[in-house]
N, C-alpha and C positions, 0 to 999 in steps of 0.2 A: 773713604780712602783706605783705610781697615782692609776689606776683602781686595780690593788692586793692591794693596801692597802684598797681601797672601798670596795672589794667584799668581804677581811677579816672582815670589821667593821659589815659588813652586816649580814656574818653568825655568827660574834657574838653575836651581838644585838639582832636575832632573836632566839639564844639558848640559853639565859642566864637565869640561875635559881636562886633563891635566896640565898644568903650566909648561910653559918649554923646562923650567929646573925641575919639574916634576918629572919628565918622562923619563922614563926607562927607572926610573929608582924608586918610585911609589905608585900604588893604584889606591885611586878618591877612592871612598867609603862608599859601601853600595849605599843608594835611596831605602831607607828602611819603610816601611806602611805608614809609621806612627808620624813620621813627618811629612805623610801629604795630607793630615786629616785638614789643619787651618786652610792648606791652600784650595781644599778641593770644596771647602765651605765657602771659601771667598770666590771659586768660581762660580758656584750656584747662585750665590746671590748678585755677582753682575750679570749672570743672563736674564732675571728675572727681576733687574730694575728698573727697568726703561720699559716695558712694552705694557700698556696698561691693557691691551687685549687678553695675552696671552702668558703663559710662563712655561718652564720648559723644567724637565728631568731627567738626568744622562745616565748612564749606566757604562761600564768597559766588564766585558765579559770572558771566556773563553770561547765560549759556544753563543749563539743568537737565544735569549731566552724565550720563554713562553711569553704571548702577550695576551691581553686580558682585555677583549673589547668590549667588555659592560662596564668598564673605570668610569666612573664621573666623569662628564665634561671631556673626555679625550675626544680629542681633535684629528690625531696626527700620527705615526709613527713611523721615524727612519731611523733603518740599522743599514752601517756600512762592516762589512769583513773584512779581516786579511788574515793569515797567517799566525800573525800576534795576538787576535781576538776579533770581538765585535762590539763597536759601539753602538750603542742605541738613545735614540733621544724622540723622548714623548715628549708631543707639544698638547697642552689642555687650554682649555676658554676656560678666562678668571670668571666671565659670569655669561650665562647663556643666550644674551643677545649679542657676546662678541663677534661671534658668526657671522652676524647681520651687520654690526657696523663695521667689521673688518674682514670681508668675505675670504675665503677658501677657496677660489673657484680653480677648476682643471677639467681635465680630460682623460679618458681611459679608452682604450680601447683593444679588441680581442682581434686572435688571428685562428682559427679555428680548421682552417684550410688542409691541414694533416693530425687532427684530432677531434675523432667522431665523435667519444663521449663529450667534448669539450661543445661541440656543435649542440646536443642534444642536449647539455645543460642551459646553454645561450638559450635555448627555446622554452625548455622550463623557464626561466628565471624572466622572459622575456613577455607570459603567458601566465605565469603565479607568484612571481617577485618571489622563487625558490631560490634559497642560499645556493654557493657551488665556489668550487676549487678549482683557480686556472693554472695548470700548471707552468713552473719556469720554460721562459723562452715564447708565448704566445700573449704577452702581452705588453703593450705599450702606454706609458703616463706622461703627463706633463702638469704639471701642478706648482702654484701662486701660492708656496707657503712661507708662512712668515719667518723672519729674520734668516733672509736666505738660504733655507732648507728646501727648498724646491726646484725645480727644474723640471728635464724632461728625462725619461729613463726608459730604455728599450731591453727585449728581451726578460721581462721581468714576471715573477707569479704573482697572483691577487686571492685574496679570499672574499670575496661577497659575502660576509655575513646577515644572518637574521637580525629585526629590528630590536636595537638594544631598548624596548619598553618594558621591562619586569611587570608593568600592572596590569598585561595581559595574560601574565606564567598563570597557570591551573592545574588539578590536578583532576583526571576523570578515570571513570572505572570503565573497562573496555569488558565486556561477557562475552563468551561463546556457549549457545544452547543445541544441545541436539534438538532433533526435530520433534520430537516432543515437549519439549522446554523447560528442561531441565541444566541448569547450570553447571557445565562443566568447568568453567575455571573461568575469574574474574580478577586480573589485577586490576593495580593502579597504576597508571601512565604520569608520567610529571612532563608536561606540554609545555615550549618554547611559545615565544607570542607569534601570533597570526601574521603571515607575510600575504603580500598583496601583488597582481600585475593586470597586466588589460585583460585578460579574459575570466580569470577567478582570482580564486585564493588557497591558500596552503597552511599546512601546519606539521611541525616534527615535536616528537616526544619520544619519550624511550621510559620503557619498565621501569619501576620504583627501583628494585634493586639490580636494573642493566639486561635481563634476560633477553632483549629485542628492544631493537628502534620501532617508529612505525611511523608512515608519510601518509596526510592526508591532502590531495589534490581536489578540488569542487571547481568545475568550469562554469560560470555564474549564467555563461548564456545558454548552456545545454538541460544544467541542473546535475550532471553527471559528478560523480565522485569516484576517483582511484583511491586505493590502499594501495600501500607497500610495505611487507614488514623487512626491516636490516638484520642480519643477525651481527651481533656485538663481541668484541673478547670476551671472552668466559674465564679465561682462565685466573686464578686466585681468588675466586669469589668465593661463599659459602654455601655448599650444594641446598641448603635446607633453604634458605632466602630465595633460588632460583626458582623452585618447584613450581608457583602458581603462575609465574611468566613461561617458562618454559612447557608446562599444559597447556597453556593456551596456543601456545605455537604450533602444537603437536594435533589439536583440534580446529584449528582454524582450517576447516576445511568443508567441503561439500559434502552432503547438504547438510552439515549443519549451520545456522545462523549467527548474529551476532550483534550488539547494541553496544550504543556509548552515553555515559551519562556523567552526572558531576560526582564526582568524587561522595560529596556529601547529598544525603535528600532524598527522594520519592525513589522508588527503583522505577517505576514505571518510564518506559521511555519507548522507539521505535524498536521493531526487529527488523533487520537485511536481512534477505538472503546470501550466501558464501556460492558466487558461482563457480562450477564446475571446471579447474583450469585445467586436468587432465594432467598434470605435470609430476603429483606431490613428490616431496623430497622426503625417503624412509629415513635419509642420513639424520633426520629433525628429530624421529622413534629414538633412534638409538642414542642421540646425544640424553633425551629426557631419560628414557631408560637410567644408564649411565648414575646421572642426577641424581636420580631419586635412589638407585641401591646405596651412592656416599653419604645422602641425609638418614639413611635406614639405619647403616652402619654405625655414624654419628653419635645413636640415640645410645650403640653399647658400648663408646669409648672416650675418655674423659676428654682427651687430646682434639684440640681445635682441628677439625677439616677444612683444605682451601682443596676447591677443585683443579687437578689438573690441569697440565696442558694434552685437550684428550687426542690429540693428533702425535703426540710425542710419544703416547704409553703405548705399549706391545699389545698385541691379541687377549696373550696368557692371561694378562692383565688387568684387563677388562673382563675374561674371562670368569677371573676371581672374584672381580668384585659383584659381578651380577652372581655369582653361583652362592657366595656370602651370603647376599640380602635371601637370597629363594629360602636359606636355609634359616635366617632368624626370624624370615616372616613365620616359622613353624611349618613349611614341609618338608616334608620326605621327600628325597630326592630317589630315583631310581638308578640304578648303574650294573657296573660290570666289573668284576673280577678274573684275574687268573692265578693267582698263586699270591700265597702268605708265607712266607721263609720265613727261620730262625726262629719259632713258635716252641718256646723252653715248657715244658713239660712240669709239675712237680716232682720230687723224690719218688718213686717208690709206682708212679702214673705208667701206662702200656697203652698203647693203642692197637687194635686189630684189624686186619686189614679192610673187614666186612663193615665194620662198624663206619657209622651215617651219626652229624650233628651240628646242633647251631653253634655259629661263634658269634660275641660281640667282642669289638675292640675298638677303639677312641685314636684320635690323632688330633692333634692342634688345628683349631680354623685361623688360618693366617693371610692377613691381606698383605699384599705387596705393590706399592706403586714410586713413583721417581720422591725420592726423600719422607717417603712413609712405608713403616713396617708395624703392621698392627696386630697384637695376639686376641682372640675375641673369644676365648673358651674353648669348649671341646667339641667335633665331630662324633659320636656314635654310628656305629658302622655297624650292620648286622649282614651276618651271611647265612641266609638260609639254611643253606646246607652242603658238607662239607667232608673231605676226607681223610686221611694220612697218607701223603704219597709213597709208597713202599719202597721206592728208592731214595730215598732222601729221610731216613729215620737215622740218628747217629747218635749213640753213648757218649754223653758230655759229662762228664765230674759224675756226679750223684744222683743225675737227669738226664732224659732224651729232647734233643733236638729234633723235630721235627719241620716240613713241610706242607701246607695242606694246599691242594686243589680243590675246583670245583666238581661236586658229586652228582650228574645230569646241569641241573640249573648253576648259573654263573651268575644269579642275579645279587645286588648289594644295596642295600638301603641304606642311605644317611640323613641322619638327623643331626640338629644341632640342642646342643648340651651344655648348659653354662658350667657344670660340671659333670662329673663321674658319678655322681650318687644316685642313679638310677636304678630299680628293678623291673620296669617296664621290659618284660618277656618280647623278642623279635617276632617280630608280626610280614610274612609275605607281601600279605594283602592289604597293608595297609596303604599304598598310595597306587593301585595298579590303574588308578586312572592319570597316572603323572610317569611318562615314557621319556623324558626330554631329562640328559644325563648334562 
């Protein structure tokens, strides 16, 4: 009687309206939290005292939460909305032949008829028991659930989920060899359990640390097998974690090959062939590119790197950051110059007008991306050779200001310098087989 007298206090306290002497001269006390904790205990425990099948766990929201279909024993799940919120109420089996002795049984069915992908999922799902998403307004239910939670419901979305059995989850190592066979990059996949329908079987898994989904389809009566790789959000990952998912993206291609194996064990296993789809996508280059200059980066600054969102950032941007890594892998970059302004003289220094020489001089290597600004040491800059431009010589204090141009050749080498303490003499020749500025 305990929890009926709590869940009575509770819908009275929450519908109580002012007396007739009350109105207009006082407003009741709002409902504060802390007094619906007994009544909202006493509700739980009458929905869950009579039903020896089943028991239930309600939720009031704002928004419809995430649901979680590997929970133990879930059974069930209706959320109704309004405006106010969303209720939600999980129905679970107290023990796992309530099923049996107190069936679930219903019906579902698809309207596919102005939604192709929705069609072509039917067909999967109907051919390899592949999961799939139907969207709102194409599907129709009617469902025998217990304590009056059932009914029939049109216009409504479904998710076909994979089979919640965890003791098929695994984890395998996916290779790609060039044609020599040589291993060019090998994650590990963390694989969802095997789904089933009348003609084969299927399986989805996705990279250890998210770089790509990937779908494996086997039609049992051909022997045939599709791939499919997903590409996933990337965005706020750690570029250094992505590298060896995202190589293989970038290699998974003809003719090179490729095997699957178990995570742990013999490496020996099959090799495919990667047939020829004629299609590749360069945008896959550039996103690993990308990657791998922010794990380069990474190594010379102390500050945690999350990868961009790389569709948000600018050209410049990306620019910088691939022009960075060129420069801390230790080349020499080639370039171009046209003018050095404001180039302050010593005391007592002349320049002539015939006179020819080398300059070096340093500027900050600076990355720049949406809430990262990073200082990474110094640029070295050497300019071959170089002049005084005769009009632009001017007496400042105690010194000349000068300007210098390029003297025949405009060309400019940069390197990178974690600092200024260099005497390594400019060198032309030293990168003349690296053209790319």
């Amino acid at each position: 009687m305990a929890s009926l007298s709590s869940a009575l206090r509770l819908a009275q306290r929450a519908a109580r309206r002012p007396t007739a002497s009350e109105e207009g001269v006082t407003e009741p006390a709002a409902l504060q939290p802390g007094e619906t904790l007994e009544g909202l205990a006493g509700l739980y425990d009458l929905l869950n005292r009579d039903d020896p099948h089943y028991r239930y766990e309600f939720a009031v929201t704002a928004t419809p939460p995430p649901l979680d279909q590997a929970e133990d024993l879930l059974v069930a799940v209706v959320q109704e909305g309004s405006p106010d919120g969303c209720v939600t109420v999980k129905v679970f089996a107290r023990f796992r032949e309530a099923v049996v002795e107190r069936p679930v049984p219903g019906s579902i069915s698809f309207d596919p008829s102005s939604d192709e992908d929705l069609a072509r999922d039917l067909d999967l799902f109907e051919r390899y028991g592949r999961p799939f998403d139907a969207p709102s307004g194409t599907v129709s239910t009617e469902m025998d659930l217990p304590s009056g939670l059932g009914g029939r419901l049109e216009g409504a979305s479904a998710t076909i989920g994979p089979p919640a059995d965890s003791s098929s989850d695994e984890q395998l190592r996916l290779a790609v060899l060039d044609p020599d066979g040589n291993v060019l990059a090998e994650p590990i996949l963390d694989m969802q359990p095997i789904f089933r329908g009348s003609h084969g079987v299927g399986r989805y898994g996705e990279e250890h640390h998210g770089a790509f989904g990937l779908e494996l389809l086997t039609d049992l009566t051909t022997g045939h097998t599709s791939i499919t790789m997903k590409a996933l959000p990337l965005t706020g990952r750690r570029p250094e974690q992505l590298l060896e998912g995202l190589r293989f993206a970038t290699e998974f291609r003809h003719p090179n090959r490729f095997r699957i194996r178990p995570a742990y064990g013999p490496r020996a296993s099959p090799l495919t062939d990667i047939p020829d789809q004629g299609n590749y996508d360069s945008q896959t280059d550039a996103v690993y590119d990308f990657v791998e200059a922010l794990a380069l980066i990474q190594q010379h600054t102390p500050d945690q790197l999350l990868l961009p969102d790389v569709a948000a950032t600018t050209g410049e941007q990306q620019h910088g950051v691939l022009r960075a890594a060129r420069l801390l892998r230790g080349e020499t970059i080639r370039g171009t110059w046209n003018q050095l302004s404001a180039v302050h003289l010593h005391p007592g220094l002349t320049v002539e007008p015939a006179e020819r020489f080398a300059l070096r001089t340093f500027q900050r290597l600076a990355v720049k991306l949406p809430e990262v600004d990073l200082d990474l040491g110094l640029v070295q800059i050497d300019l071959p050779i170089a002049r005084a431009d005769p009009d632009a010589v001017h007496e400042h204090d105690d010194h000349l200001d000068i300007r210098l141009v390029p003297a025949g050749s405009n060309v400019a080498l940069f390197r990178y310098r974690a600092d200024a303490d260099s005497t390594e003499e400019p060198d032309e020749d030293a990168s003349k087989d690296r053209d790319r500025t």
